[in-house]
Steps between C-alpha positions, in 0.01 A plus 500: 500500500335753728810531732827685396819419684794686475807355681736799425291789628299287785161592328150307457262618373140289492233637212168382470284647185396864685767529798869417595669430829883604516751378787870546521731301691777761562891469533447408881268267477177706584217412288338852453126490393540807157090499380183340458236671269403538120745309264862712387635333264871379520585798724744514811355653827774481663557893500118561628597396823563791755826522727577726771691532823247432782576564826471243720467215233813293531703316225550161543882358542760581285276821348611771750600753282180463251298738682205457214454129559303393785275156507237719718430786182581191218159341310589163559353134372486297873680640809722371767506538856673791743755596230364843423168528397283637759178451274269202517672195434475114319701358770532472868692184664732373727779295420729229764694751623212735581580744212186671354681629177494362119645708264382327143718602191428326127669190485379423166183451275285271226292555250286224345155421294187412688397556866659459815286247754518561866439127665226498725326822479247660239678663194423615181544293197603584157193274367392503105433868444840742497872419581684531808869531567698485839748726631700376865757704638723380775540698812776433772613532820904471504517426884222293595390301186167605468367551159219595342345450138265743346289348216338715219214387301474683183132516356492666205229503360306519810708809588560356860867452699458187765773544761592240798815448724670175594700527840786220563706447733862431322659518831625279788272555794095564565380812362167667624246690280274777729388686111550370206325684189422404164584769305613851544379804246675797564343809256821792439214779433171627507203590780282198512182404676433162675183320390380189740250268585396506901140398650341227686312211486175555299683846386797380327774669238394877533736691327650801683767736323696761660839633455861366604648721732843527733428178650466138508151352383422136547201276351502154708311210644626366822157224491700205332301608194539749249132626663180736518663721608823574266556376146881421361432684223597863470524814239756758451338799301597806340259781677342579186457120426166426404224194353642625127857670570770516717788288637449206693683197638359227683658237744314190584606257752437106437471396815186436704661509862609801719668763288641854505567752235708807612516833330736784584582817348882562542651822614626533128152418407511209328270238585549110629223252527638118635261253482425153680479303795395669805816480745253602786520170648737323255813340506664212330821325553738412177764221595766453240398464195154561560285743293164734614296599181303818543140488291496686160417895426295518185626921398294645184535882377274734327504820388153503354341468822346283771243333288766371253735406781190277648460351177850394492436305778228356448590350158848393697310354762253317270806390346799445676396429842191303450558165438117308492352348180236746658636822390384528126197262517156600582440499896143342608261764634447328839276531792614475896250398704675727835325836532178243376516240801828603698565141670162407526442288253360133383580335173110523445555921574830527257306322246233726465726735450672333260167431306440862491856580376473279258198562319619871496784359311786524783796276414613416820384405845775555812462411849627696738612467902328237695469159289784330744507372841352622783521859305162669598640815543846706516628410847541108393621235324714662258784261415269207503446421123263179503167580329154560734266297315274504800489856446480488137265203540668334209883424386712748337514321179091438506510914501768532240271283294169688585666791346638370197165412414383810489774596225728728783870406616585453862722721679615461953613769719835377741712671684785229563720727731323561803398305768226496763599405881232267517611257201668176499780643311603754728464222830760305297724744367492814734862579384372552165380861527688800592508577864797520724522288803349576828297795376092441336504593132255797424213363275340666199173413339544241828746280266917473520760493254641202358934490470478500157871525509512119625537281245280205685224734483512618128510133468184428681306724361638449123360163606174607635438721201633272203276248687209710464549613165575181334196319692209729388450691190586861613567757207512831673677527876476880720795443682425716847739676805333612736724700751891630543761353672584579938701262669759446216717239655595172311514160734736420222768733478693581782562835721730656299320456180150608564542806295448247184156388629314678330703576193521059466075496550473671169729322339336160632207666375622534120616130526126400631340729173785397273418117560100517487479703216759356308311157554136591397590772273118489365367594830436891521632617822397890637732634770325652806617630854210660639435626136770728460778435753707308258459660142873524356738364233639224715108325534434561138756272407301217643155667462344674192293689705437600853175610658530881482317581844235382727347824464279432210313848532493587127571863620790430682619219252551754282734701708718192578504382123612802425794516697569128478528534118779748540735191455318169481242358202128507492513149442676433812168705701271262653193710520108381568215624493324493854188515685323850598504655737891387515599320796811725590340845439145458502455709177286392186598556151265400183594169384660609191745707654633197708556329174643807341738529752585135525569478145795705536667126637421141470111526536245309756297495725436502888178464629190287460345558159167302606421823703514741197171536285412406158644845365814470702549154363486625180743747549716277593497225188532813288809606739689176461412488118651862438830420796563163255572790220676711697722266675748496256544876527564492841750168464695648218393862461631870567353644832449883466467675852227801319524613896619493803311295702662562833395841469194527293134631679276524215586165254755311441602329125753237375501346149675163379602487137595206300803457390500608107279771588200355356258538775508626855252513801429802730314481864433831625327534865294784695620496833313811607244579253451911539172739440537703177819258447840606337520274172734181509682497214775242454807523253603160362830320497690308277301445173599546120489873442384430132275236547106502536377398790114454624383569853222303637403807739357720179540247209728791321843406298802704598864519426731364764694796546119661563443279787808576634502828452166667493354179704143395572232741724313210728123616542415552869524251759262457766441306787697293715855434369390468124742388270560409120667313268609627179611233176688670284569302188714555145294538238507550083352823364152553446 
């Protein structure tokens, strides 16, 4: 058991196989948060924690005369509400008789095997590979009732802490939520530096560090999704942290909606982050007996540095959070016909494509916007689902077949939750999208949101979809949202409870993902939302990989790879090679250093490969040949960052290596080739030390620890945007 309880002395402490995670619920009833780093053995924290008379921080009732103990200088597990603590908070409500206060003290606790499910939203999942055990503590509120349960999932092996919070209402009148967080991580000690994920769309998950100061710092979405914009993942580092050394911790939200994480250095400098919902524009009303689950915080520590925190995640999202019979098995190398054709398009035009693709040995053939109703463009007929054949000049099924012939699976773009004005759905059922009464909606992309969080509508389009999926033989679905939410107002909820609009669309959403994919478990589904928008924990659950950006500029690929593996997988990176010059930034890069880049994720392609010559053509059989050997390096491998991407000028270098160490790949790019150049010269990660290894760059043998320590001297680069790839592979002595 990974959990030790202590009933006498209040203490738990959580251990995984590198780290442990103390709390302490004291002789009042506060549950203090003690530590949360590098394992300790059986040892008591209890006297780390540092007590002091602070002016102006009050003690709660019946601790007058304690000077020393104050809930606004304690470390604490989940806060209450206007009882002391000035700091950010987990809680802000409003009970029946108007009273804005919860003061939560333990109230009790189990511990049991396994992992703890949270009904209706994502979660991870102990699965096949590691054990998990459960830790829930009991908080209460003596006067009103309220209480809330904080669950602990112990990982072990995987070295991560999952943390949620049940809220329930155990009194006798309504109670309403304005915040209510996940999970609370206060830090006693230490100077840290906040690492997130901010951008746009085409520009997503650039990492930006600086340090925590005096002040509160948040991270949120306000868009109804987590967004381009800001990612609900974040990084507490050391200032020294580094790629190799240093502590780390991580928090990663999973959840897919609106979100905010808040940091704040205290004035007796410790540091909280609270993690969850956003409570911009939320608010949800517990009757008796009712509960509100907030979505799970996935925590991980490291103190050997950012690229081993990463790979902690990745392996537990690989694991633990991604459910698909997709995640271990080898994912088709596919071609989209949308930077090719946009939506115009015949059958007799796709299948030329196709017929290309194929003979170039592509494995799969997908669709994209425009194959349904009166869809000719982006300002129509989304929401309208019936196939064009007079567009396609043939029936969906007669395409399907025409590209099983030629040896490639078939693959649609939808994007089931948006709505054109001009559609028969939205004539019908106006009061299905959000948009309050007497006021137009604003549009984006020309198209309105669908209530997801009415249940008529996940119906219908569970319907719509099933219907689809079941009638035609589709193995690969890009599942698309194209713009945030205005207007949130729900036809079905009334005034007083409009604050849960949004909050109940993602949750209608899960149900919608959690019903299709659980049905046609074969079918490979990609997560999209305007590439990026919606790349998070929460959709990975459902989808084993998400279209990483609609930027598909190698050069600026590279950047948001780079930040974007920080916390998620390779193998959850949709990433294509395109046309040149590209479509969003007019640049041209060779062809092999699109599929360079691009094989850093789940490799395609995205553009019309009947307009590349006879050379280019071969280039790219010989790219799919080598990505069908390197896949399983980037499904099940170690990433190395060699550098920093966000801030390299004159190349940039990764390297996957396989899991026992017996081979690993390096891509190295010039991104600004120079006149009597500085040498490149790269120093490997992860291999055997004593092992020989050969390097297809010079043909030479060399230790591992030679690679990783004297490392390889690239000959010069030239050109425009040259890159390489380097096989390393074990080998016996000459």
């Amino acid at each position: 058991m990974s959990i030790h309880a202590n009933p006498q002395t209040g203490l738990f402490t959580l251990e995984t196989a590198h780290t442990a995670y103390q709390l302490w619920a004291d002789g009042q009833g506060v549950v203090h948060h003690l530590y949360y780093g590098p394992a300790v053995g059986a040892a008591d924290l209890r006297g780390t924690e540092y007590c002091s008379d602070c002016g102006f921080s009050p003690q709660p009732a019946g601790m007058d005369t304690q000077r020393t103990y104050s809930l606004d200088t304690l470390c604490q597990e989940y806060t209450g509400s206007g009882v002391g603590d000035y700091r950010i908070g987990c809680l802000r409500l409003a009970g029946p008789d108007g009273s804005r206060l919860a003061d939560l003290r333990f109230a009790g606790f189990e511990v049991c095997p396994g992992k703890y499910s949270l009904p209706g939203l994502p979660a991870a999942f102990a699965g096949e590979e590691g054990q998990c055990d459960t830790l829930r503590i009991r908080l209460r509120d003596a006067v009103s009732g309220l209480e809330v349960t904080l669950l602990y999932g112990v990982f072990a092996e995987a070295d991560v802490i999952t943390r949620a919070a049940v809220i329930t209402n155990g009194g006798s009148g309504a109670i309403r939520l304005d915040k209510a967080a996940s999970a609370c991580l206060d830090i006693p000690f230490g100077a840290w530096e906040l690492i997130h994920f901010h951008g746009r769309h085409c520009m997503e998950r650039l990492p930006e560090r600086g340090p925590l100061f005096g002040a509160v710092q948040t991270i949120r979405s306000a868009r109804g999704a987590s967004s381009h914009q800001h990612n609900p993942f974040v990084i507490l580092a050391q200032p020294h942290a580094t790629e190799t050394a240093g502590e780390c911790l991580g928090a990663m939200l999973v959840w897919s909606g609106s979100f905010k994480i808040e940091c704040e250095v205290s004035q007796m400098r410790s540091t909280r982050l609270v993690a969850g919902i956003s409570d911009d524009d939320f608010s949800w009303t517990l009757e008796p007996g009712a509960s509100f689950t907030a979505p799970e915080v996935l925590f991980s520590y490291s103190n050997e540095g950012l690229g081993q925190l990463s790979r902690q995640y990745h392996r537990f999202v690989q694991r633990h959070i991604i459910r698909s019979v997709w995640r271990d098995r080898h994912r088709p190398i596919l071609i989209n016909n949308w930077e090719a054709t946009e939506m115009d398009f015949d059958a007799e035009k796709i299948l030329g494509i196709a017929r290309q693709a194929a003979e170039l040995g592509v494995e799969m053939f997908v669709l994209d916007d425009g194959w349904f109703g009166s869809r000719s463009d982006d300002r129509s007929g989304l929401g309208d689902w019936e196939v064009n054949e007079a567009k396609l000049g043939c029936t969906l099924d007669e395409l399907i077949a025409d590209v099983h012939a030629l040896g490639m699976r078939f693959g649609l773009w939808v994007e089931p939750e948006m709505v054109s004005p001009d559609t028969p759905l939205y004539a019908a059922h106006p009061d299905w999208v959000l948009a309050a009464p007497g006021r137009a909606p604003a549009t984006g992309r020309s198209q309105l949101v669908l209530d997801l969080g009415r249940p008529e509508v996940v119906d219908y389009l569970y319907h719509i979809f099933h219907r689809l999926l079941a009638e035609h033989d589709i193995a690969y679905v890009k599942w698309d949202m194209n713009r945030n939410m205005t207007d949130v107002y729900s036809h079905a909820l009334p005034p007083e409870r409009q604050g849960e609009a949004a909050c109940r669309y993602m949750l209608g959403l899960y149900e919608l993902l959690g019903r299709l994919t659980g049905d046609f478990p074969e079918v490979l589904f990609e997560g999209c939302s305007g590439g990026g928008g919606r790349f998070d924990a929460g959709m990975l659950y459902y989808f084993p990989q998400i279209w990483c950006s609609d930027d598909t500029d190698a050069v600026h690929r590279i950047k948001i790879q780079y930040g974007t593996s920080f916390g998620y997988p390779p193998a959850a990176m949709g990433s294509h090679v395109s046309a040149c010059p590209n479509g969003q930034t007019g640049r041209t890069v060779p062809l092999a250093t699109r599929a360079v880049v691009a094989m850093a994720g789940m490799f395609g392609y995205e553009l019309d490969l009947r307009a590349l010559s006879a050379e280019e053509k071969e280039a790219v059989r010989g790219q799919i040949a080598l990505y069908k050997q390197l896949q399983p390096l980037v499904l099940d491998g170690r990433l190395d960052r060699l550098t920093d991407a966000a801030a390299d000028r004159c190349f940039t270098a990764w390297q996957f290596t396989a899991a026992d160490g017996s081979r690993a790949a390096v891509s190295v790019v010039a991104l600004d080739p120079q006149a009597n150049p500085w040498p490149i010269h790269i120093r490997l990660r992860g291999l055997e030390a004593g092992a020989l290894y050969r390097d297809s760059l010079t043909g030479g043998v060399w230790t591992g620890a030679a690679l990783c320590h004297a490392g390889l001297t690239l000959p010069i680069l030239r050109g425009d945007y040259p890159a390489v790839q380097i096989m390393i592979e074990r080998t016996e002595p000459l």
